[in-house]
C-alpha positions in Angstrom: -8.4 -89.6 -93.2 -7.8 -93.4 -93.3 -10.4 -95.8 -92.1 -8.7 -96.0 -88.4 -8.7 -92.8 -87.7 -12.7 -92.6 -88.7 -13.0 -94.7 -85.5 -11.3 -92.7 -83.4 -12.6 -90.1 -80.4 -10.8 -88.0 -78.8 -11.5 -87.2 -74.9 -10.0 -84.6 -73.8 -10.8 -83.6 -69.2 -9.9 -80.0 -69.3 -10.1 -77.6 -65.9 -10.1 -73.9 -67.0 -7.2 -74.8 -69.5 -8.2 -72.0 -72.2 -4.9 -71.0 -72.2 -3.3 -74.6 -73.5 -5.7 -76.4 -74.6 -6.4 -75.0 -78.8 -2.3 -76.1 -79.2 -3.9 -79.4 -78.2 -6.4 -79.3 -80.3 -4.7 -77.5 -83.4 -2.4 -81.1 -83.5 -5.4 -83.2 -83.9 -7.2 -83.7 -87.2 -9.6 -81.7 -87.7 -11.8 -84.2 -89.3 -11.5 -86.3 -85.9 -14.1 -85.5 -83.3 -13.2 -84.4 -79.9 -14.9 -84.4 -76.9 -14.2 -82.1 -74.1 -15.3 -82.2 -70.5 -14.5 -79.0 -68.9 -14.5 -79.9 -65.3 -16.0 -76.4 -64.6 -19.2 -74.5 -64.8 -17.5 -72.2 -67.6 -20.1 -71.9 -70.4 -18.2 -69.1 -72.2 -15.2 -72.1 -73.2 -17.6 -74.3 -74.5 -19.2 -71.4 -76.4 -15.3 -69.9 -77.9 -14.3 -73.8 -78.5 -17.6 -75.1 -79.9 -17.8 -71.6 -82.4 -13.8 -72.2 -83.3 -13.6 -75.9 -84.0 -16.4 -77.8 -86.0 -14.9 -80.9 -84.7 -15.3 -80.4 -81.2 -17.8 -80.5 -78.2 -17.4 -79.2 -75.1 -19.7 -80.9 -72.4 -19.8 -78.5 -68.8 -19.4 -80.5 -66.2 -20.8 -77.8 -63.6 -18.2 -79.5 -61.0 -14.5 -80.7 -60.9 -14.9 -84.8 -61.4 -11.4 -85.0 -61.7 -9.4 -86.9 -64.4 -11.2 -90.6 -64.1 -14.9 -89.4 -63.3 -14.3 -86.7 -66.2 -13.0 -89.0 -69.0 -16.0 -92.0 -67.8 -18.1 -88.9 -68.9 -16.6 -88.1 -72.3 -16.1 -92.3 -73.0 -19.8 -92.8 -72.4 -20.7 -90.2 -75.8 -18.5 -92.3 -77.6 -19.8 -94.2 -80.5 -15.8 -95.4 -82.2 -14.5 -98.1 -81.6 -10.9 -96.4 -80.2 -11.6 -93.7 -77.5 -8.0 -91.4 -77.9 -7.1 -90.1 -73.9 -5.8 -86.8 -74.3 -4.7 -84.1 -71.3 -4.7 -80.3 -72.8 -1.4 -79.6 -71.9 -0.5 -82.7 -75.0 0.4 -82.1 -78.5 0.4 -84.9 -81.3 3.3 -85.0 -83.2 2.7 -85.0 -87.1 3.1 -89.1 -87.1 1.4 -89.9 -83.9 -1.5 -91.7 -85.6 0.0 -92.7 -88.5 2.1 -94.6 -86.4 0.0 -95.6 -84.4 -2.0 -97.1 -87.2 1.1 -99.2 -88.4 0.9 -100.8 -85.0 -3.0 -101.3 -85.0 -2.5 -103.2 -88.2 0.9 -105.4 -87.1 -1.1 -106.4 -83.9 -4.5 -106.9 -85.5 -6.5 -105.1 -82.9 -5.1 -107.9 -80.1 -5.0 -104.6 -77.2 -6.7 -103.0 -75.0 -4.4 -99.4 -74.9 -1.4 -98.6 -77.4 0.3 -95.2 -75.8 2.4 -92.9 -78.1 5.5 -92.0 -77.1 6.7 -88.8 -75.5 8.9 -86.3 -78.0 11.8 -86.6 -75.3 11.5 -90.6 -75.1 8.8 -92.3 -72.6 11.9 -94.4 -71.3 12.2 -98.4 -71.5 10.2 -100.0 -68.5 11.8 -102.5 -66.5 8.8 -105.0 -66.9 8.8 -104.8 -70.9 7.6 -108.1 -72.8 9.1 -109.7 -75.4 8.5 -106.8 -78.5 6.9 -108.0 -81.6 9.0 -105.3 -83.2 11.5 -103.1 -81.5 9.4 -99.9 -82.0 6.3 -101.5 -80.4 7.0 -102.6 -76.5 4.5 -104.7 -74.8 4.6 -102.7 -71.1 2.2 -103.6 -67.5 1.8 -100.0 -67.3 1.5 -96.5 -69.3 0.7 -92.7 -68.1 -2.6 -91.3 -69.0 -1.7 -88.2 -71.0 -1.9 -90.0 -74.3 -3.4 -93.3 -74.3 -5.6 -95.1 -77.1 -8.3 -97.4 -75.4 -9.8 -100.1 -77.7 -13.4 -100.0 -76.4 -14.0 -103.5 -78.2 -11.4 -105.2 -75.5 -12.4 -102.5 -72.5 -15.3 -103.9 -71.6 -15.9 -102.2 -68.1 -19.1 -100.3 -67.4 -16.8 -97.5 -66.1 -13.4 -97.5 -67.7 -11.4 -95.7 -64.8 -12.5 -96.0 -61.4 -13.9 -92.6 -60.0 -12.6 -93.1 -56.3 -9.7 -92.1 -57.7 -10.1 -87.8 -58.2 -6.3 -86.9 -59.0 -3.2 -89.5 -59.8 -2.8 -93.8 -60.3 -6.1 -94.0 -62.5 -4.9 -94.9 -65.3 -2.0 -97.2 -63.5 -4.9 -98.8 -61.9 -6.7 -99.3 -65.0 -3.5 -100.9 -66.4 -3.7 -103.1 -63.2 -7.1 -104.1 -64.4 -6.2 -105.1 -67.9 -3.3 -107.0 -67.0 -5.1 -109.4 -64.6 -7.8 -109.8 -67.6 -5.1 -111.1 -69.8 -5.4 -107.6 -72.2 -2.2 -106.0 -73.8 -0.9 -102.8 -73.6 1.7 -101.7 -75.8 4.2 -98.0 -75.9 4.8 -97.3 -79.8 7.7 -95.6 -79.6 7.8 -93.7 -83.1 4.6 -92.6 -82.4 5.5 -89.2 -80.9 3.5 -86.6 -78.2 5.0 -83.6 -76.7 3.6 -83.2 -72.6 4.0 -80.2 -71.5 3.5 -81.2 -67.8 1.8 -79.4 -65.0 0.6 -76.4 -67.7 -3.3 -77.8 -68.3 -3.7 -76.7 -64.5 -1.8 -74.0 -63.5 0.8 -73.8 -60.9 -1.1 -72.2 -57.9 -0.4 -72.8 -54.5 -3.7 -74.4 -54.0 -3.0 -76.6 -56.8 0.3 -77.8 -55.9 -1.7 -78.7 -52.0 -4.2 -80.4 -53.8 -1.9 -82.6 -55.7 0.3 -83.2 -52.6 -3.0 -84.5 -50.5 -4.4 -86.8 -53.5 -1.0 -88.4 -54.2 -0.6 -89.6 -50.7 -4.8 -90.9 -50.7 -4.3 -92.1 -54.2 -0.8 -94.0 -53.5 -2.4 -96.0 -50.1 -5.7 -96.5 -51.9 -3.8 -98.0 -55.2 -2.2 -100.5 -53.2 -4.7 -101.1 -50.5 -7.2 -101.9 -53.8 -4.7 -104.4 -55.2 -2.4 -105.9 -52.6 -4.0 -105.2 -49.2 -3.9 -103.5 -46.2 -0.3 -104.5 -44.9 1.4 -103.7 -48.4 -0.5 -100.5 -48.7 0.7 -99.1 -45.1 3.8 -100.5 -46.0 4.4 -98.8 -48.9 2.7 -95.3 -47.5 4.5 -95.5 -43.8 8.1 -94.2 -44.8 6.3 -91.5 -46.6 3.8 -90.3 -43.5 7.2 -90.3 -40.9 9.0 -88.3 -43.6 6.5 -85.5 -44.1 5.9 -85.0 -40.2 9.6 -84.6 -40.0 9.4 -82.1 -42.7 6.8 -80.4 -41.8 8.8 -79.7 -38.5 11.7 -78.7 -40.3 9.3 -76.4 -42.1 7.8 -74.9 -38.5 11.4 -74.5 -37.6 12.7 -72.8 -40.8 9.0 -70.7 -40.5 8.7 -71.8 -44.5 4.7 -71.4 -44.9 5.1 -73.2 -48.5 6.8 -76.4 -47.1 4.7 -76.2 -44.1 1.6 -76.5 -46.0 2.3 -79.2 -48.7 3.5 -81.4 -45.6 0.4 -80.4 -43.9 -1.6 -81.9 -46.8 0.6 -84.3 -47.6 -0.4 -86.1 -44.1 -3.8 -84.8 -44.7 -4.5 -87.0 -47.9 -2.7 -89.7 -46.1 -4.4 -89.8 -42.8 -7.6 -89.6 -44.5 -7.3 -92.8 -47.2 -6.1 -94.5 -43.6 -9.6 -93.8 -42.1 -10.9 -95.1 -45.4 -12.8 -91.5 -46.2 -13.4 -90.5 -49.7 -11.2 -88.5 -51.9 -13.3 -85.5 -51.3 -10.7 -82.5 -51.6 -10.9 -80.1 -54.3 -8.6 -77.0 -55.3 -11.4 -74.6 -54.4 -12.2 -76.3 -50.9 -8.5 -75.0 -50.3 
């Protein structure tokens, strides 16, 4: 274990993910230390992991924080310099931090996030910088399944803002960097299979819940940054589009449909009255 990865934590925010999370963990070194926040009140997984895996522990939550709240959690036990983003459903790829490392050491710490890339290609932003090298792409934004935060240029008491619960948190944080000046970079041999949607589940109550925090998190993303009339603009097309689906839905007597359009203008209506992103799977 080289002297980077000595200064690297993992965080992982895990919500009764036993069933995807030790591939996730098997792909990390197991001389790196890992902190999980299980966003649950599920003692026996901290029990299983802590007993299976000397380089891990499991901190219960007692209550779904969602993805920012969760990770400001694991970030503040902390004590390396690089704080290693990780969802459950992610798997390092054999080079992932060895290529990261190359990067680390061509850019001489001058970032705030480096982001591997995904095993089936991230995909070339629009908005890329000029590239230092062609393997390492200076981008505005990355996803948050794999992202590395250097905690020495991410100064912020709370790294993500927790008004977000589900979806733009990391986007925003990117936001945040970008108007400080700091660099974020995609390294694009640096490889991590996502295997999407499986840390989760795919329960109906799930699937509502991520409908009614995408439209709140979509008008509160742009009503944070750009302002009331950009954030209505953006979020208008989307409200008049799932009434009309929702009475397509009515029509057609398709409960499914009917009920993510339902929440869909639920999570909207309620980020246009300005109320907090208070819904959670089991309020469903």
């Amino acid at each position: 274990m080289n002297s980077f990865e000595k200064n690297i934590t993992f965080v992982i925010v895990s919500f009764k993910s036993d069933h995807i999370i030790e591939k996730c963990i098997k792909s990390i070194n197991p001389n790196i230390k890992i902190i999980i926040v299980e966003n649950s009140d599920n003692i026996l997984t901290k029990n299983y992991l802590e007993n299976k895996f000397l380089n891990v522990e499991v901190i219960i939550a007692k209550e779904n924080l969602g993805y920012g709240r969760g990770n400001n959690l694991g970030i503040s036990k902390v004590n390396t310099q690089y704080a290693f983003i990780l969802n459950p459903d992610a798997i390092l790829e054999k080079n992932c931090l060895l290529e990261l490392y190359k990067a680390k050491s061509i850019l001489q710490d001058d970032f705030v996030i480096l982001a591997p890339n995904l095993l089936s290609n991230y995909g070339f932003f629009s908005n890329q910088k000029n590239n230092l090298q062609k393997e390492i792409m200076e981008v505005d934004y990355v996803k948050g399944f794999a992202i590395l935060i250097n905690l020495k240029k991410c100064t912020y008491d709370k790294i993500f803002d927790e008004n977000f619960f589900l979806f733009l948190e990391e986007i925003d944080l990117c936001k945040r960097i970008k108007n400080n000046s700091g660099k974020i970079f995609i390294i694009q041999n640096s490889k991590v299979e996502h295997l999407a949607k499986q840390a989760s589940g795919d329960s109906l109550n799930i699937e509502l819940c991520r409908n009614w925090h995408w439209m709140w998190s979509l008008f509160y993303y742009n009503y944070k940054h750009y302002g009331s009339l950009v954030a209505y603009k953006v979020t208008m097309p989307k409200l008049f589009s799932s009434i009309t689906k929702l009475f397509i839905a009515l029509i057609l007597f398709n409960k499914k449909k009917m009920l993510i359009h339902y929440f869909r203008l639920g999570g909207l209506l309620n980020a246009f009255l300005r109320k907090p992103s208070w819904l959670r799977p089991d309020n469903i």
